[in-house]
Each structure stands twice: as C-alpha cells, then as structure tokens.
LOGU-856918 format. One record per residue (C-alpha): residue in one letter; x, y, z. Coordinates in steps of 0.5 Angstrom, whole numbers, padded with zeros to 4 digits, always signed. Layout:
% residues N
AXYZ/...
//
This chain:
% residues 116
X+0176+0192+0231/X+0180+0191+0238/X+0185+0187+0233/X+0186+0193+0228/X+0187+0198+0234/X+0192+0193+0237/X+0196+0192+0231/X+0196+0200+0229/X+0198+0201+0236/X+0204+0196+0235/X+0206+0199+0229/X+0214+0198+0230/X+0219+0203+0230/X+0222+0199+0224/X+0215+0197+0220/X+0211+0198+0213/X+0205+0200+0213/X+0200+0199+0206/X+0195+0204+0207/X+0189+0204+0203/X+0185+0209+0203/X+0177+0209+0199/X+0175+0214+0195/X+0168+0216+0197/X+0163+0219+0192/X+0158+0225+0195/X+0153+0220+0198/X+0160+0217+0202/X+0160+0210+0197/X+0166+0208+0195/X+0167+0209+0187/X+0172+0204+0186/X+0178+0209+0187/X+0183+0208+0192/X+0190+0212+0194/X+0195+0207+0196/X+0201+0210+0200/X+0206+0207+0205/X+0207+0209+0211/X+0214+0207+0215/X+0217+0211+0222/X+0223+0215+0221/X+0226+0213+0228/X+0228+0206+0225/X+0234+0203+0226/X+0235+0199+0220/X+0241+0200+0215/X+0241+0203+0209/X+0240+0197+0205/X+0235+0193+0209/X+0230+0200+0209/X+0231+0200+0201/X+0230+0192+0201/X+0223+0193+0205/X+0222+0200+0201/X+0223+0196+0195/X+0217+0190+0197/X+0212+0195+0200/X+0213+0198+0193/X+0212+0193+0189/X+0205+0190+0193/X+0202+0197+0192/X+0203+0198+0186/X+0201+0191+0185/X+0193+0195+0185/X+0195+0199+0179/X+0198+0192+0174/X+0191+0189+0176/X+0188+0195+0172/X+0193+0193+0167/X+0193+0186+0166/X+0187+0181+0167/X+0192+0175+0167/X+0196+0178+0173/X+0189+0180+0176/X+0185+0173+0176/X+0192+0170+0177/X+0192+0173+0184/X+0185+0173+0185/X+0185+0166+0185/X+0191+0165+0189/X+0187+0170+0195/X+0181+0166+0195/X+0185+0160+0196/X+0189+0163+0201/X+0183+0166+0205/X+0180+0159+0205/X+0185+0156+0208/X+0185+0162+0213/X+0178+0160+0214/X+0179+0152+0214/X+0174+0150+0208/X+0180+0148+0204/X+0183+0142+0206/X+0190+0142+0202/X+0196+0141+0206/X+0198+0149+0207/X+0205+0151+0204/X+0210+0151+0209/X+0212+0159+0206/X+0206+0161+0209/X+0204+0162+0216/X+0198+0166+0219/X+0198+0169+0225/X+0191+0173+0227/X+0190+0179+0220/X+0197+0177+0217/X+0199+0173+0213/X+0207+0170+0214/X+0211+0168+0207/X+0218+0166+0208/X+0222+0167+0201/X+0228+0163+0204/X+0223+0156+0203/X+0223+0153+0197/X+0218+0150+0194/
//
C-alpha cells in the first residue's frame, strides 16, 4: 500500500492517470462493471501536441476495456501477453525479457523507439 500512496503523492505536473473505479453491487461486490476516467493536471507544462499525443495514448489504453467486450481475439491476445509479462514481473518466466520493456517497481516501462 505505501507504494501506491507514493506513487499518487508523486503524481507529476505532467502525468496521466487510468483510473479504474469498481462498480459495487448492494452487498459491496463488484458486479463486474468499471468506470474508467483519465485523469491529468491542469499546471502541466507540455505544448499543445505533445499533451493531445499523450491524451491520445491514455485514450486508447482505456478504451482498450471496452474492445475486450468487443472482440474475443483482442481479449485473449492481450490476456496472453499480460500473463507473460506478469511472469516476467514475477521471475517464473526464464525468456530473455524484451529490450522494449523495463519495469520499475508497479510500472511498467515501454519504449516505442526500440525496434523489434
């Protein structure tokens, strides 16, 4: 839990957030139903560009949620790719890790400018 605190209370001018809120039945289960929403600060400094860039990506990440629904091909596609890369977060998968992807305490790092 002090991770998460840390990470929100180092929650940058310029960052995005995915916030994933659960929707909660009268017994407080969760129905299966979440409310994504993006959250960003109005103090950042990026230019106009780079902000809808960014905008953009968050964009696309949470609408990712509602193509699963969509397509079972996508669905199982990324589900696969999660488990691998939570295996690799958890050391059980002995594969030589992608040079596109670092990780670094909850986050996972990608960098689009390495090539497979």
């Amino acid at each position: 839990m002090d991770k998460i605190i840390k990470t929100l209370k180092d929650f940058g001018d310029n960052d995005f957030l995915i916030k994933i809120t659960p929707r909660l039945d009268s017994a407080n289960q969760w129905d299966g139903e979440v409310e994504i929403g993006i959250v960003t600060s109005h103090d950042n400094n990026l230019s106009k560009d780079d902000f809808s860039s960014l905008l953009y990506l968050a964009t696309m990440v949470s609408s990712s949620v509602a193509l699963m629904e969509e397509d079972d091909n996508f669905r199982d596609e990324l589900s696969e790719y999660t488990d691998e890369l939570m295996d690799k977060r958890d050391g059980t998968n002995e594969e030589k890790e992608s040079e596109q992807l670092t990780y670094g305490e909850n986050v996972v790092h990608v960098d689009f400018r390495k090539k497979h």
